[in-house]
N, C-alpha and C positions, 0 to 999 in steps of 0.2 A: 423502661418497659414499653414496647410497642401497641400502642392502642388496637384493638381486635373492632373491626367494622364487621357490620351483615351484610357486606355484598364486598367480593373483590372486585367488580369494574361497575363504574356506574357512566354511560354513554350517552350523554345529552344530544340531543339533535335538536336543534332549533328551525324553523318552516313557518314559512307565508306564503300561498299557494301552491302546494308542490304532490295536490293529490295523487297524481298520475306515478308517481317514484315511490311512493311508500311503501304497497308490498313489495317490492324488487328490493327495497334498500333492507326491510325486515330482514324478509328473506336471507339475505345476503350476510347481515349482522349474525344473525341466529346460525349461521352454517359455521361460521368463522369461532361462534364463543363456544358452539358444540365439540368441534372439531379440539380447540384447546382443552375445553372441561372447566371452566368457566362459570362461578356462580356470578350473572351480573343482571342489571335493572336496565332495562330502555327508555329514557325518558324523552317523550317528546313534545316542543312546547311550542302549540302553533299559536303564531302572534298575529291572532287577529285575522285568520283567510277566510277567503268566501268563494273557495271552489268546492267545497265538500269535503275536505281535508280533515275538519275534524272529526266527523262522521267517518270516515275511511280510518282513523285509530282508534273510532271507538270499538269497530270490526275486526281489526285486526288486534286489540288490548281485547278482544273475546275470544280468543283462539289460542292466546299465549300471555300467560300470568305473567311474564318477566316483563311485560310493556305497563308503563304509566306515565298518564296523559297530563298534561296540563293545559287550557283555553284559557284566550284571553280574548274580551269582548270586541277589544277594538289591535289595531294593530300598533303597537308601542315601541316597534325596534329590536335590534337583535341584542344590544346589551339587557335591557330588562328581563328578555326571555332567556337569556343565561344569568340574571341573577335568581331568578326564580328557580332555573334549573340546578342550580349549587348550593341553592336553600335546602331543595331535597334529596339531594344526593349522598348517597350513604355507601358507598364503596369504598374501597381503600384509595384504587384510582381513579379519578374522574378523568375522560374522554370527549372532550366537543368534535363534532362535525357536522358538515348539512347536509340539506336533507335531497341534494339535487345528483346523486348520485356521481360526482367531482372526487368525491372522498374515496377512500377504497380500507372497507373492515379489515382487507387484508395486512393494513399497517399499525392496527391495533396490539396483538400481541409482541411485538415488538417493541413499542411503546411503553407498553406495560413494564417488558422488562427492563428497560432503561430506566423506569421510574423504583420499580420494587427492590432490583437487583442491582442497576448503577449509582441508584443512591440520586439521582436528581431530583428536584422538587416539580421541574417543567422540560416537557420534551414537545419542543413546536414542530411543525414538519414545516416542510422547505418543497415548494412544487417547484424542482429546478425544470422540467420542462413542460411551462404550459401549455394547455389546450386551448388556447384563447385566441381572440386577436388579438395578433400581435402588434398594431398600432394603437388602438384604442385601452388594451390591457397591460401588454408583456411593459412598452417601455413604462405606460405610466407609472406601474407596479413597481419598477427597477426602480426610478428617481425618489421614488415615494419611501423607500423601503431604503435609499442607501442617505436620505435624509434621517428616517427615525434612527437608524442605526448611531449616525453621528451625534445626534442629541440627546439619545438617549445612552448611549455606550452600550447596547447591546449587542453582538455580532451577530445579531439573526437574518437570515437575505430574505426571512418572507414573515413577516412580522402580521400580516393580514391573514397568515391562512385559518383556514377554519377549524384541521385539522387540528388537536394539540390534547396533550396528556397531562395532568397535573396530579401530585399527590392532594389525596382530600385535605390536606390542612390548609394546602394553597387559598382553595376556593375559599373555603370559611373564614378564613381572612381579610379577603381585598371586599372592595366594594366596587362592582360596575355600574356605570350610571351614564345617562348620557349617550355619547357615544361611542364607550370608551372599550367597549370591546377588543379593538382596535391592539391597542394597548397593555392586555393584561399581563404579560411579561414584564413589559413596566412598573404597572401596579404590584406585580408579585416581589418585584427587586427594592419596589422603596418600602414595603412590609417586614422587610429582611427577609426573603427567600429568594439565593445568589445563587442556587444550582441550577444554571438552565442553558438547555444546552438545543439543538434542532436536530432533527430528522428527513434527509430524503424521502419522499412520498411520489408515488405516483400519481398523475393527478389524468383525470379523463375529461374526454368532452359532455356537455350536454349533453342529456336525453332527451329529459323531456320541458316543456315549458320556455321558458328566458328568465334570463338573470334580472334580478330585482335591485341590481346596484349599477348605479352610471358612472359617468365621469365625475362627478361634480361629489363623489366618497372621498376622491383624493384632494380635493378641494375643501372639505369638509376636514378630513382625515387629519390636512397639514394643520388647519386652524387648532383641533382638539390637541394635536399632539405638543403646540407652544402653549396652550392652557395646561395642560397637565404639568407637562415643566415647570411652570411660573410657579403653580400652585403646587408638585411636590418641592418644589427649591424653597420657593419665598413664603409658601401659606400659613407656614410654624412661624416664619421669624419678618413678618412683613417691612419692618423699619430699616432692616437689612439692604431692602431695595429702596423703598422712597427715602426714608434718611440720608444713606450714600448718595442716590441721585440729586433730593434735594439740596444735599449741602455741597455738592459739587457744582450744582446751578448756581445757585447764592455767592460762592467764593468766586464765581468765573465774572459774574454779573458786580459784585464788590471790587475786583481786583479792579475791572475796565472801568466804573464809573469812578474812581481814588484815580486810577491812570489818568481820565481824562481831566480831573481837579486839577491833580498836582501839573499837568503840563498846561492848564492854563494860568495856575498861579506862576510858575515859572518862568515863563513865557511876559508875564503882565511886570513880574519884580524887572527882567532885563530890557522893559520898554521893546519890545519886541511885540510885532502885530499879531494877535491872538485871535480867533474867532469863540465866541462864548461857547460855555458848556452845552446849556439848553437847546443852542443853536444845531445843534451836533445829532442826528438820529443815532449813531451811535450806545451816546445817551440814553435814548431811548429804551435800545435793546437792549442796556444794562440793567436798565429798573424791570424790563419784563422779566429778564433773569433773577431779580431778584425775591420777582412776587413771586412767579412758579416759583424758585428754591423753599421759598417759606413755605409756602402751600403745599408742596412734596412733601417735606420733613414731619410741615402738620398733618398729612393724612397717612404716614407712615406710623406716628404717634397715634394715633386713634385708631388705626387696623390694629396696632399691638394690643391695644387694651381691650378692644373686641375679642382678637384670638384669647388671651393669657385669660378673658374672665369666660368664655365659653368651652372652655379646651375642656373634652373629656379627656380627665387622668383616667378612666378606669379603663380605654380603649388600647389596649399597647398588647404587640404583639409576643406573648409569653413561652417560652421554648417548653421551660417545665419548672414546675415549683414542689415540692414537699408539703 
């Protein structure tokens, strides 16, 4: 039986300084969800600005019941303020986009229906042609975008956009943190929710303001996206990695330091001129192989005992039960 929500769309918009776009983007929202028939909630969650921005929703949350606000004292990031915004979200489908007028309402109901009607858990949108620079943005984006694909295995060509539609059970599931925004496709696929699929969007130039993210996202971006890996791959089963590694150092660093014995006892049985082992840096690098190997294996052994005694059992993703 399909769970019944009080709201069919719930439209997060997340902003840090972007007072000058809000009523045009209201505006714009409110024309788009009238136009469908649309019961849905506007949530918008400003992280921390100080142009007046929150003031400006609290004006416009006075002139239309379907807006509710959320402040945050200081400024914490765009993942926080989408978890906060999936905290209260109470739609059937949840909606992200920003708040800088990039986005376009108009690829919302669309959305929708690929979520309601195609049966998907996640519809990301795909800006195949953007409004950016295209040195500083388009190729960054490209390389960045056909890296997470490979690592992650998901085939989405824009994995950064803001745009994106998820069923509510999505949300309420994953946990963003950090700055893992980025990534929620990711986090939705190791939750086990594997429907997901992208979307063409139109994507526009600036209006108003400047972009509050530089180069140094995708620099940033690459780093979060090998921590996520490591830790959806190895975080459950860490001895997986440091065991395997360690005892692949150990055996490498045993087999050469036995090689370099046994060819000098050899060597010494047929009176044949031998230089000592010790003498040998070789040697050396054997025995550092050997301490890392230990020392891997032992800290792969004590991450599992951390995991296996802190692991919440009651955390697992449950489809449905009786």
């Amino acid at each position: 039986m399909e769970q019944k929500y009080p709201k069919d769309l719930s439209i997060i918009v997340c902003l840090y300084n972007e007072a000058e776009s809000l009523p045009e983007l209201v505006s714009w929202i409110r024309k788009v969800m009238e136009k469908e028939g649309y019961d849905y909630e506007l949530i918008m969650v400003d992280d921390g600005s100080r142009d007046g921005s929150w003031e400006r929703i609290l004006a416009l949350a006075g002139e239309d019941r379907n807006i509710r606000g959320i402040s945050f004292r200081r400024n914490y990031g765009k993942s926080a303020a989408l978890y906060c915004g999936f905290e209260a979200a109470s739609g059937r489908v949840v909606v992200t986009m920003d708040a800088d007028l990039q986005d376009s309402p108009e690829e919302i109901p669309e959305m929708y229906r690929m979520i309601t009607e195609g049966g998907y858990d996640i519809v990301s949108g795909w800006k195949q042609h953007r409004q950016d620079n295209k040195l500083t943005k388009n190729l960054p984006s490209k390389l960045y975008n056909a890296t997470a694909r490979l690592i992650t295995g998901l085939k989405l060509h824009d994995m950064n956009c803001g745009l994106k539609a998820y069923r509510n059970e999505v949300v309420k599931n994953i946990e963003v943190y950090g700055e893992m925004h980025r990534y929620i496709p990711y986090l939705a696929k190791n939750a086990g929710f594997e429907k997901i699929t992208e979307k063409p969007v139109h994507h526009q130039k600036r209006k108003y303001g400047k972009s509050k993210f530089g180069l140094n996202r995708f620099i940033n971006g690459f780093l979060d996206l090998l921590s996520l890996w490591f830790l959806s791959t190895f975080g459950k089963k860490p001895m997986h990695f440091f065991g395997l590694t360690g005892t692949l150092t150990f055996l490498a660093g045993g087999i050469i330091a036995l090689w370099l014995i046994i060819a000098k006892l050899v060597a010494q049985s047929h009176g044949l001129k031998f230089r000592p082992v010790t003498d040998q840096p070789l040697f050396y690098l054997a025995l550092v192989a050997l301490i890392i190997g230990i020392q891997l294996f032992l800290s792969g052994f004590i991450a599992e005992m951390i995991s296996r005694s802190s692991q919440d059992r009651n955390k697992y993703n449950i489809r449905e039960k009786f």
